[in-house]
N, C-alpha and C positions, 0 to 999 in steps of 0.2 A: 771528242774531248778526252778521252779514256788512253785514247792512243797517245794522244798531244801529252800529257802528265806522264805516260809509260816511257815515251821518250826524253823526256828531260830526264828524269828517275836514272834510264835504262845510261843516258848522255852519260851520268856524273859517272855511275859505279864500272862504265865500259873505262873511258879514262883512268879510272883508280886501279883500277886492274892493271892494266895497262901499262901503265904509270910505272906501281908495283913491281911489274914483271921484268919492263927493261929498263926500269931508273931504282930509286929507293925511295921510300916513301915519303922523306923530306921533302922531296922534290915532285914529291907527286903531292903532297900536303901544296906546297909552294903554286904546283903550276893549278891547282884548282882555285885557292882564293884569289891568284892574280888573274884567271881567265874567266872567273863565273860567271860574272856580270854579264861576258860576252855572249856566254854560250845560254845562259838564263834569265838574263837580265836583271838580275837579284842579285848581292855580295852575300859570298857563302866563305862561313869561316872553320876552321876546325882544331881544336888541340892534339889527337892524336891520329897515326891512320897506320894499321899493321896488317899486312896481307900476309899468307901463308900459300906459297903457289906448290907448295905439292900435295894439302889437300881442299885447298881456295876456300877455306876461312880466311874472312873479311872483318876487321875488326876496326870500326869509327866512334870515335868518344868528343860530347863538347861538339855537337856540330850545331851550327848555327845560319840560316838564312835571312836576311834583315829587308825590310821594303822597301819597295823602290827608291824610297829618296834616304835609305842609310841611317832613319830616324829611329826606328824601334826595329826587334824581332818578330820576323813573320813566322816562322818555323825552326824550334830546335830541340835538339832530343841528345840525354845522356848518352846511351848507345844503342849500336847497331852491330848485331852479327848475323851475320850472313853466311852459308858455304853453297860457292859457285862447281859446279860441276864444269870444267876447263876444257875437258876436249870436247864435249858438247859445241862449245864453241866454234868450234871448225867445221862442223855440220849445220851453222847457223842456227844453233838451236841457243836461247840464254834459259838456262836449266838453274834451280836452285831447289837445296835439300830442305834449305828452313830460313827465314828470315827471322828476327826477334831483336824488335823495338823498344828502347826500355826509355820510359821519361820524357815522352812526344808531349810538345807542347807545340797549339797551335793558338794564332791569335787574330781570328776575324772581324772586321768592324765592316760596318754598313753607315752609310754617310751620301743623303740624296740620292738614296734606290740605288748606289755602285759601291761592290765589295772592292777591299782592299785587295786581291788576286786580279780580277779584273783584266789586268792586264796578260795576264798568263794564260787567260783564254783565246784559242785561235781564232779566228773569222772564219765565216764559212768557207771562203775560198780557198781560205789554208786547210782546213780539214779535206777540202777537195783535193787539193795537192797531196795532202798525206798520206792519204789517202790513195794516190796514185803510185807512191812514189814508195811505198811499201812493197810491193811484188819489187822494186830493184834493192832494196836495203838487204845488208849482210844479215842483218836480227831477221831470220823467217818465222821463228815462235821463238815463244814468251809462253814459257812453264814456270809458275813460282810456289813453290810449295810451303804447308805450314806457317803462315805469314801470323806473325803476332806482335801486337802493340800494348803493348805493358806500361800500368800509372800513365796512363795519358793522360791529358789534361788539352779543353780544348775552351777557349773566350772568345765568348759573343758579346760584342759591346753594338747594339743597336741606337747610333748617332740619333736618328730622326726618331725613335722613341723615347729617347734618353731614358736608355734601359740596359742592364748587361743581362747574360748567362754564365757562366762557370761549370763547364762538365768535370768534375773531378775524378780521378782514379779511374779512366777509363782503358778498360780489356775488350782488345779487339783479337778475334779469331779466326782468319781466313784458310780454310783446309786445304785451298789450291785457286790458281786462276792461270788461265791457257790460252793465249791470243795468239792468231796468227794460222791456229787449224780452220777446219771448216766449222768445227765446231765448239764449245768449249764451253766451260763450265767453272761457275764463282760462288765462291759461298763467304760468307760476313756473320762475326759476333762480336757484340761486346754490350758492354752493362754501364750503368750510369750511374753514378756515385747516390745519389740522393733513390733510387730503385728505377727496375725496368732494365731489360734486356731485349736487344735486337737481334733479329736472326734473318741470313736472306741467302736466298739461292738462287741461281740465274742460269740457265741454259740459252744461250747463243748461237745462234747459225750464222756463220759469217757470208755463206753463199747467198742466201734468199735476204737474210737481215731479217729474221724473227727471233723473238726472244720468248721464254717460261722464263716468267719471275716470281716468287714465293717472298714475301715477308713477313716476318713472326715478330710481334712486339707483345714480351710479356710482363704487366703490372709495371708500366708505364706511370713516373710520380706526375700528374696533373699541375700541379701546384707551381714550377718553375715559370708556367707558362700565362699568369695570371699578368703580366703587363701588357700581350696583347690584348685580352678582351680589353683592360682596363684604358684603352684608346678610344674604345667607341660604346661600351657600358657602362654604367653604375654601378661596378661590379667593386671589391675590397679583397674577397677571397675567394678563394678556386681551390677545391679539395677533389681528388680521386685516382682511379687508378685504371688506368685504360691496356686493355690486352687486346689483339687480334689477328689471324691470319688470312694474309691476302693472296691472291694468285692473280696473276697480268700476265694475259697474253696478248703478243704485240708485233707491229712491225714497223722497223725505225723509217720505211718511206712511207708510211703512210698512217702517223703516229700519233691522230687526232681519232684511231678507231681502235683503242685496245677492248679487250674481254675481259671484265673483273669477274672475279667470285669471290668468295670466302666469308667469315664471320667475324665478327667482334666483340667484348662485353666491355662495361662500364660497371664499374662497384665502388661501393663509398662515393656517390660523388655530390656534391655541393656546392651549392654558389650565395654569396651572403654580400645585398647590397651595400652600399655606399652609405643605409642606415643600422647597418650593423644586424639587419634582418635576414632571415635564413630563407633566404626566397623560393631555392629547389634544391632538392635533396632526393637521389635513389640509390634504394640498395641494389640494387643491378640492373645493368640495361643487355640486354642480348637481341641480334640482329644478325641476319645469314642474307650474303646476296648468293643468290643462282647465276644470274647474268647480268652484268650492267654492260653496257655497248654505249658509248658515247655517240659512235656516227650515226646509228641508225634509233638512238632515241631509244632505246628498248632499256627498262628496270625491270628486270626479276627480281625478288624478294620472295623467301620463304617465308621466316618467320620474324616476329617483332614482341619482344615482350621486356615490358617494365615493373620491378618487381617495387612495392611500398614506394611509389613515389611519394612526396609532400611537397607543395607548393602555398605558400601564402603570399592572400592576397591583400591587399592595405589600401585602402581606398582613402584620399583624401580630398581636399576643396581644390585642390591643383592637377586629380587624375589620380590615377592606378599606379603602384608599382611596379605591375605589371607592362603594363603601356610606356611608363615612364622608364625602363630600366635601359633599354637606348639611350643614348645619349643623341639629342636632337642638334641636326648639322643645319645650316642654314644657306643652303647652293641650290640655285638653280637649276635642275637640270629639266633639258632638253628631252622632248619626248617622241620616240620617232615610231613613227608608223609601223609595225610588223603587219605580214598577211597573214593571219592566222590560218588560211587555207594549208600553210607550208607548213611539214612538220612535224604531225602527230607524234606525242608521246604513248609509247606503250609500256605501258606501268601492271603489276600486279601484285598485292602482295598476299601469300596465301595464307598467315589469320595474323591477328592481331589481337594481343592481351594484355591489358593492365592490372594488374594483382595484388589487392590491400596497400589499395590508393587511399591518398587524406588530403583535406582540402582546407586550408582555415583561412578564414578573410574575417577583418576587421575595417570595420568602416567609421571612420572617425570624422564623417562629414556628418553626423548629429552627436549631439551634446552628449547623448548619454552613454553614445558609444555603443558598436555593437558587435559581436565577436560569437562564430558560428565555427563548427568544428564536424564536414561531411567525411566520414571514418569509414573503412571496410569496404573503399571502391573496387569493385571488378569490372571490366570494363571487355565487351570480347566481340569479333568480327571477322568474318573469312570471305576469301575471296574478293578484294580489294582490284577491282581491273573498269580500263575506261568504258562505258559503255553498260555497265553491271550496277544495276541497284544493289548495294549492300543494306544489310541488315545488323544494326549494332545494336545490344545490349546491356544494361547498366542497373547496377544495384550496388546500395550503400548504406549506413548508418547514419544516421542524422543528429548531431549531438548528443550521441551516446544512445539514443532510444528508439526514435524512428526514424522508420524505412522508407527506402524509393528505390523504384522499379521504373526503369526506362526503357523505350521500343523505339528506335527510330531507322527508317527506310531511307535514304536520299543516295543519290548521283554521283559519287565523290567528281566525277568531271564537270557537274556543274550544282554546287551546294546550296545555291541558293533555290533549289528547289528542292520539296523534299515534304514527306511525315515525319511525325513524332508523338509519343503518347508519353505523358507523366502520371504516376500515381507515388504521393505521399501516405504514409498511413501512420496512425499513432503516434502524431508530432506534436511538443508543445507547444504553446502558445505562447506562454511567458515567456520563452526564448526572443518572440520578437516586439516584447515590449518595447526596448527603445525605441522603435519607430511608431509605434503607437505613440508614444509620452510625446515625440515629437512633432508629430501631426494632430496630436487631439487635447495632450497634457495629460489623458488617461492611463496608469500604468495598466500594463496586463499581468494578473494576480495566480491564472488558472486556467486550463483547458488544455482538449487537444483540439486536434481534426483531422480529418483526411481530405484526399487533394488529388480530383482525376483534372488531365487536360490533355488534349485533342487537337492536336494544333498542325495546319500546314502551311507551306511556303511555296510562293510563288513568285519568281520574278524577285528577291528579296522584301518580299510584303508576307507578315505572318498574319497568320488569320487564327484565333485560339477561340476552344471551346471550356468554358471553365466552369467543374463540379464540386465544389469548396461545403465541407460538412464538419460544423464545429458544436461541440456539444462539451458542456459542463465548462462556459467561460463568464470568469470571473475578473470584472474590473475593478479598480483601487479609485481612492476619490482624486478629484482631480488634484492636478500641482497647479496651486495658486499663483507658484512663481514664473510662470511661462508664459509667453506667448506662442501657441499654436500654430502651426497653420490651418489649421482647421476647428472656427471656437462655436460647438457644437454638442449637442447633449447625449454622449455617445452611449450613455448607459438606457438611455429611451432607445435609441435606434437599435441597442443590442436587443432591448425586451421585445422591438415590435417584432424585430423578425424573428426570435428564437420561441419557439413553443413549450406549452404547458412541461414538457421535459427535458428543457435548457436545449434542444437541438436546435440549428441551424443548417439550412439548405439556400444554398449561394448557387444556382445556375445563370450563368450571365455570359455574352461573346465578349472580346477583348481581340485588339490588333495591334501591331506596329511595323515598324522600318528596322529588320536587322544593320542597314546599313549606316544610321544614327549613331554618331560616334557617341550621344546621351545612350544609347539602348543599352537595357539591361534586362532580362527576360523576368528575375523578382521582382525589377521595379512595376515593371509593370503589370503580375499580380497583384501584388499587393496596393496600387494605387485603384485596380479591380473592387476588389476586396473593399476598400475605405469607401468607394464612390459608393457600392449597396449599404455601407455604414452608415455613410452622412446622410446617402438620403433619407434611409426610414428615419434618421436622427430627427432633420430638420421638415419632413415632411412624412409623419406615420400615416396619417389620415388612410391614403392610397394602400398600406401593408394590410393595413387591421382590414380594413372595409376588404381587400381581396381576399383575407382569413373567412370573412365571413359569408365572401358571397352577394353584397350589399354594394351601392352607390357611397363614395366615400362622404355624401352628403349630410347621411341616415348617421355619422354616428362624428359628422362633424359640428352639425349643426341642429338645436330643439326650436321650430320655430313654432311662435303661439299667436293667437289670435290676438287683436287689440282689447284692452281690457279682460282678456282670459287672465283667471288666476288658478281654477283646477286645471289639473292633467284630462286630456283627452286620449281617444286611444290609441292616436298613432302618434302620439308624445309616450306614452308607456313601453309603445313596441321597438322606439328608438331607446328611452332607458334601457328597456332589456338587451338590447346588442351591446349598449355598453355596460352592464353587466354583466354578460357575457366575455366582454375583453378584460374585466378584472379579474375575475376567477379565473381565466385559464393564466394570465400576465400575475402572478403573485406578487409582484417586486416595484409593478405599476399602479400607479393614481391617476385621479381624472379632478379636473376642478371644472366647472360650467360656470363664467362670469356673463352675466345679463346687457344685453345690449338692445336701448332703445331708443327714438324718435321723441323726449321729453313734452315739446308743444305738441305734437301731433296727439300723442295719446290725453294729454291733460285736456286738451280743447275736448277729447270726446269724454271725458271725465266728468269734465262741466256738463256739457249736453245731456249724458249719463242723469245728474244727479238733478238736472231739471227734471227731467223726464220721473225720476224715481218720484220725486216731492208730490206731480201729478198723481200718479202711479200707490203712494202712500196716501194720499189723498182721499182718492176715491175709494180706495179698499178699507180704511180705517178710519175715515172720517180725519184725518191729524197728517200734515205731511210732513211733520219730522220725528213720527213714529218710531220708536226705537225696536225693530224688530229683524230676524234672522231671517233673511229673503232666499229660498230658496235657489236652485237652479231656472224652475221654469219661470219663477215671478222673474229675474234677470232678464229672461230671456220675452220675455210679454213687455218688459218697461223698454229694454235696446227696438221692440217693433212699434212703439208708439210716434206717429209720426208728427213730422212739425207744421202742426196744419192750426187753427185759428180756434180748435179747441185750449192748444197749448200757450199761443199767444195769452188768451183771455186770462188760463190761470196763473200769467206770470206777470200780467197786469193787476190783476186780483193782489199779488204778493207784493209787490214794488208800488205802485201806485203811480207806475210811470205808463202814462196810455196811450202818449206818441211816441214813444222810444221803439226801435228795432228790436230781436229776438236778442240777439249779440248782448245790446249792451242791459236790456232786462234781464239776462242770465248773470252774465256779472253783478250784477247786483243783489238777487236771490242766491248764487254760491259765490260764497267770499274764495280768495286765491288760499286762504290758510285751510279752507274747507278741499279744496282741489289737492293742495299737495298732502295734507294728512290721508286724502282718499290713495292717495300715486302710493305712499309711503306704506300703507300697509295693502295696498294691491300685492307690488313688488316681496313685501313680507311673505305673505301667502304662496306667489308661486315660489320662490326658493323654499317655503318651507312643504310644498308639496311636493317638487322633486327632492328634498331631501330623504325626506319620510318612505318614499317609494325606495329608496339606493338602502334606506334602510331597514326596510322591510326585504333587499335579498340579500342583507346582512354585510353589506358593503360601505356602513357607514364611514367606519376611521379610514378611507381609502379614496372617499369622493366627498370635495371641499365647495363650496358655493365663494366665489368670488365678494368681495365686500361692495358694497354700493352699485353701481348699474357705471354705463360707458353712453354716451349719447353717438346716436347712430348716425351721420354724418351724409349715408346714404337714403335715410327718411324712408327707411322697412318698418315692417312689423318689425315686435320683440323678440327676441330671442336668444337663447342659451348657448354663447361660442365654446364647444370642449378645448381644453387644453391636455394634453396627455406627459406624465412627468414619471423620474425614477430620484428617486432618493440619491443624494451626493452627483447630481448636474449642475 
């Protein structure tokens, strides 16, 4: 192709020469715009043409080439001087001292993937021919020296993006180019109006068809090129400035295996979506390859470091901006088999660093919003190759105050295996209220914790070990105006698990599926985290009793005898455990509401108070003695049986001699006489478990439920605890 453009090039100014030498220049003006078309296929026009043949200064002003179809300018430029060295000529040499282009304008458009030149490109089988046909051509080299192109000026008009370019005031600097030796050698400058300059060197072997190619791009403007991404991103702005030098080694027959080396950097660079949000942002990127090889799959890579990256992330009900900043195409595609047997890449890169990284994500999928800010990332790893567990390291600032320290082991050939250790330390807590308020309605007011986890991967299945230690946390009262997802008493479940000095110790396993487009590795802490919440919330029972040591029975339930109204003493040994959880829980109360069998225990009431009247009877001569019966008199009237001594004296009473025991009972205790007995039974025991809670000084802290609950399941009585924190 190089050859193909040198000869049209070398076509027009052999003619103008020529022309020059045995006509005049009118007529050499003349016989070029009447023959161009022929010899280029393009109408070429020009205002002026002055050759000087004795010391072959070449002087073209106002030249002009127009497109194929005569419709606009392809190619024109103010002037052109030249000086040919002329006897050269005769030794088939075209020799020049200096070229100098002043005012080049070029004007390319792209329209369905084909440039406007298009045509001016050979076929392969013409490059074949020209290839041949060169050893017989008069031109044996092509020496051009000092080539410069001044105010250039070069438009890209991209149809199928409908997009232009504009390179303005472009200076181009070529020190020499030499075709036709065995060897030769090309060099390239120029600079771009908006910043950035190109540089390139090229050594050529025309015998074997190898090439050394060197290109220098330095402080390259970014920014011109923001309508590509803007095809298939979310992308608005594109800021930076790209430098770098390359080396290519190569060989044009077999041109799908060159050798890269060289380096690159990136600084200032930025990209800000489609919501006007600053999504990545580095102050410098630097990167060195050793060897890339396309044929044989080989990436060498020295070194890779990113200095203050920031990226922010935005989570909302429709996804990530992250995930979303693609622009989602809706095709088809086909999916074909590869053998992964074929193939190996061999990759390594020897370290990798991240250096006062910042991370900020806001999640606006709950109400209250919530906005975290990971500061002072370092990030580091070496020896990056297939087949090699690497070892990465990580440490960073956690909203201004605590820290994390990260260790993770894995594959890079295959990630989804692998370790990983986290440990948070000195983090707050009130930072993740929002989710709290959202999940429970409770704000969070205070605290920190620390935060180990243990976690590995298999197969893309994590498996986590999680050590959560929160101490000195402080909840706000609830927000009345929510609905939860979780409506639960969360300031109980904080009291049951935190001990006498506000600490918390959370060990618990936790799993998932990295491969869940849902996964989020906090989410599912912290859904960790709420589940040991809610339960001690909604069921402490199990927390406390395992504090203690105890069956969660012993301090759920005070079960009494029928008719017991004192305390017995494994009624007092259950008090004392739950005195026990008030003193050490300072922030907790207990209330015990009575629950009993109404008929069941009345009927033995009645029985009871027959038996007593007997009972009063015989000890005092009077059976409605008004006297303080001890414990054992109780317990000598409950053993009196119902045998035809007792008949007799309830016939004695009633004066009924054929009636059954039943209904001669009903008759000697009236129902008002039974329930006035229920009603201060009931009195007594509440006022003996009281009296006990306040004798260990636990009064204003343990409440007696009002009235009794009929037990449904026809038990003895007994005292259900209820366990509570103020503002649930």
């Amino acid at each position: 192709m190089v050859k193909r453009w040198m000869k049209i090039s070398l076509a027009v100014l052999v003619v103008l020469v020529l022309a020059v030498l045995f006509g005049a220049p009118n007529y050499a003006k003349h016989y070029i715009e009447k023959n161009s078309k022929e010899l280029t296929g393009r109408q070429i026009n020009l205002s002026e043409l002055d050759f000087n043949s004795f010391n072959g200064k070449l002087l073209i002003t106002d030249f002009r080439v127009l497109e194929k179809d005569d419709s606009i300018v392809f190619v024109q430029f103010d002037t052109l001087n030249t000086n040919i060295t002329l006897y050269k000529l005769w030794s088939g040499e075209f020799f020049t001292e200096a070229i100098h282009l002043i005012g080049l304008e070029v004007n390319i458009h792209l329209e369905q993937d084909a440039f406007n030149f298009i045509d001016l490109v050979p076929e392969a089988d013409t490059l074949a021919e020209d290839s041949a046909s060169q050893e017989d051509s008069f031109i044996k080299l092509i020496t051009l020296n000092d080539i410069q192109i001044l105010r250039g000026d070069v438009v890209y008009v991209d149809h199928d993006l409908e997009t232009d370019h504009n390179l303005k005031n472009i200076n181009i600097k070529v020190p020499g180019i030499t075709i036709g030796d065995k060897k030769t050698k090309a060099g390239l400058e120029f600079a771009l109006a908006k910043g950035g300059t190109f540089a390139t060197n090229i050594d050529y072997d025309f015998t074997d068809r190898t090439f050394d190619w060197e290109l220098k791009i330095d402080q390259l403007d970014l920014s011109p090129y923001l309508p590509y991404l803007e095809k298939d991103y979310n992308v608005t702005k594109l800021q930076g400035w790209f430098s770098g030098d390359v080396f290519i080694k190569g060989d044009l027959d077999d041109p799908g295996k060159p050798i890269i080396s060289g380096s690159m950097n990136l600084n200032d660079f930025a990209l800000i979506d489609n919501h006007e949000t600053e999504l990545l942002r580095l102050s410098s990127l630097f990167m060195n390859a050793r060897e890339i090889n396309l044929g044989t799959n080989k990436f060498h890579f020295g070194s890779l470091q990113l200095n203050r990256p920031y990226v922010h992330g935005i989570i909302k009900e429709d996804g990530d901006n992250l995930r979303n900043f693609a622009k989602v195409k809706e095709t088809k595609v086909e999916v074909e088999k590869v053998d992964s047997t074929s193939g190996s890449v061999d990759y390594l890169l020897d370290e990798f660093r991240l250096n006062n990284g910042e991370f900020v994500v806001d999640d606006n999928t709950i109400p209250e919003g919530f906005n975290y800010k990971v500061s002072d990332i370092n990030f580091s790893a070496d020896d990056l190759s297939e087949g090699h567990l690497v070892t990465f390291d990580l440490n960073a600032i956690l909203n201004g105050e605590g820290k994390f320290k990260g260790h993770m082991v894995i594959d890079p050939g295959n990630p989804t295996n692998g370790n990983f250790n986290f440990d948070f330390e000195n983090t707050r807590l009130k930072d993740f209220s929002p989710y709290s308020i959202n999940a429970t309605a409770f704000p969070i007011e205070g605290g920190r914790f620390t935060f180990h986890t243990q976690n590995t991967i298999q197969d893309s299945h994590l498996e986590s070990h999680l050590l959560l230690k929160m101490f000195g946390t402080e909840l706000g009262d609830k927000r009345k105006d929510l609905k939860p997802e979780y409506n639960v008493p969360l300031k109980l479940g904080l009291a049951v698990i935190q001990d006498s000095k506000g600490r918390i110790n959370i060990d618990v396993p936790a799993e998932g599926d990295i491969n869940d487009p849902e996964f989020r590795y906090s989410k599912l802490i912290w859904k960790v985290v709420l589940n040991v919440m809610v339960k001690a919330a909604t069921s402490p029972y199990s927390f406390l009793a395992q504090s203690l040591g105890v069956d969660e029975d012993e301090i759920k339930y005070i079960r009494m005898e029928l008719l017991q109204e004192s305390l017995a003493p494994e009624q007092t040994t259950q008090l004392d455990l739950i005195a026990n959880i008030l003193s050490e829980k300072l922030e907790m109360s207990a209330s015990a509401n009575l629950v009993l069998d109404k008929d069941k225990e009345e009927r033995l009431i009645r029985e009871y108070l027959v038996k007593r009247g007997m009972y009063l009877e015989k000890k005092y001569g009077n059976d409605k003695q008004v006297v303080k019966l001890n414990p054992v008199d109780k317990v000598k009237i409950m053993e009196i049986e119902e045998d035809e001594k007792l008949l007799s004296f309830l016939k004695d009473k009633t004066a009924l001699a054929d009636a059954d025991f039943e209904a001669m009972a009903n008759v000697y205790v009236t129902q008002n006489d039974v329930l006035e007995y229920h009603e201060l039974l009931i009195a007594n025991r509440k006022a003996n478990i009281k009296a006990y809670m306040v004798s260990k000084e636990l009064g204003e802290r343990f409440f007696l439920g009002e009235g009794w609950q009929q037990d449904e399941q026809r038990n003895k009585p007994r005292f259900e605890m209820l366990y509570s924190v103020k503002g649930d």
